[in-house]
N, C-alpha and C positions, 0 to 999 in steps of 0.2 A: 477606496480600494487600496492595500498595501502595495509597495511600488514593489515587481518583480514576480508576482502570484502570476503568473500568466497560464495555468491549465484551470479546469474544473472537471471535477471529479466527484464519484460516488463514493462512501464507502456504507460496506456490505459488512456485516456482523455474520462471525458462523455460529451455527447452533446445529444440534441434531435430530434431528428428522425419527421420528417413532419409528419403530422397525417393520421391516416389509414380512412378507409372506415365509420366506427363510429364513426369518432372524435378524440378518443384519442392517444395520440403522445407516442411512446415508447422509453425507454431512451436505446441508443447504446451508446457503445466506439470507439474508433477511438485508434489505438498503434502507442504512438508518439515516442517513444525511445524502442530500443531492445538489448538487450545485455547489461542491464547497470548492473554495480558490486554493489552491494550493500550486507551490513550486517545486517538481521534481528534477534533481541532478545524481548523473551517476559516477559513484566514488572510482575511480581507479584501484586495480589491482596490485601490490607490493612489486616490485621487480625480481625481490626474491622467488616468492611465490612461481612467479613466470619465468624464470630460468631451472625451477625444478619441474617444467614440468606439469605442473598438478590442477588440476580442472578448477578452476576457481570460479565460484557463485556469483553471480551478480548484484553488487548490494549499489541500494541508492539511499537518498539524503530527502526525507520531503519536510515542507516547511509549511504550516498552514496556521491562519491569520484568525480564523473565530475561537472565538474562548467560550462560548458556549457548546462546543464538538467534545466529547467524552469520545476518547479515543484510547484503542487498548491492542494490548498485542496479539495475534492470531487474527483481528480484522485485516480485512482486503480492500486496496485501493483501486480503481477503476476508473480512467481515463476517460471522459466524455466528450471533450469540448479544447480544442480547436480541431476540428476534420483533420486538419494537414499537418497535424502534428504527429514527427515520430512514435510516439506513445498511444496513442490514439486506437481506444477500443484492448491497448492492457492490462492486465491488473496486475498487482506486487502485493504482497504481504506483509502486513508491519512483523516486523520481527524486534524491533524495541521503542520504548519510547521516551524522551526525553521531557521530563515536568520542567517546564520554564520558572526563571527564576520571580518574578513579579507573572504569578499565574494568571490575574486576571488580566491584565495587560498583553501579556509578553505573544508570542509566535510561540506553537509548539512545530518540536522538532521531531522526526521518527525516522526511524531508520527502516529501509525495505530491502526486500526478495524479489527476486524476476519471478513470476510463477508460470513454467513451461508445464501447459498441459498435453496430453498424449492423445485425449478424447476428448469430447464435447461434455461427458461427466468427470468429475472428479473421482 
């Protein structure tokens, strides 16, 4: 186990859903990996940014250890594992991803979204 991976988490693949009775198609996940170790931290906001003012997004930093994980952007991460962990039972959105430089080796890197939902659907 890589030193500092301390969460385990799902991530969920979107895809869309055939369309309902009125037409419009809902966006589901599918969990393509479970159990994966990975380490989330959250980036701080510019100073600037926060002296004008302006609502700024929550972005985080995740770092995760198997190289066998195809990971792509618009997948959602999902926090499973430690109970008592602040994160625990969130999910974020990759919003980019970082190819490591010795692929098969190396830690991939992605950058996330806090994803505040309003409902229990999306």
């Amino acid at each position: 186990m890589t030193q500092g991976l301390n969460l385990k988490a799902t991530l969920w693949r979107m895809n869309t859903a055939t369309d309902d009775s009125s037409g419009g198609a809902m966006i589901t996940g599918t969990p393509v990996y479970s159990n994966l170790l990975v380490a989330i931290s959250a980036k701080r906001p510019t100073q600037q940014s926060l002296e004008q003012g302006l609502e700024v997004e929550a972005i985080y930093d995740l770092t995760a250890r198997q190289c066998n994980v195809a990971i792509y952007e618009r997948d959602e991460v999902e926090v499973t594992c430690p109970p008592n962990h602040p994160y625990y039972g969130l999910r974020f959105r990759i919003i980019g991803v970082q190819v490591p430089r010795r692929y098969r080796e190396g830690a991939q890197h992605c950058t996330l979204s806090r994803i505040r939902q309003s409902r229990r659907q999306q």
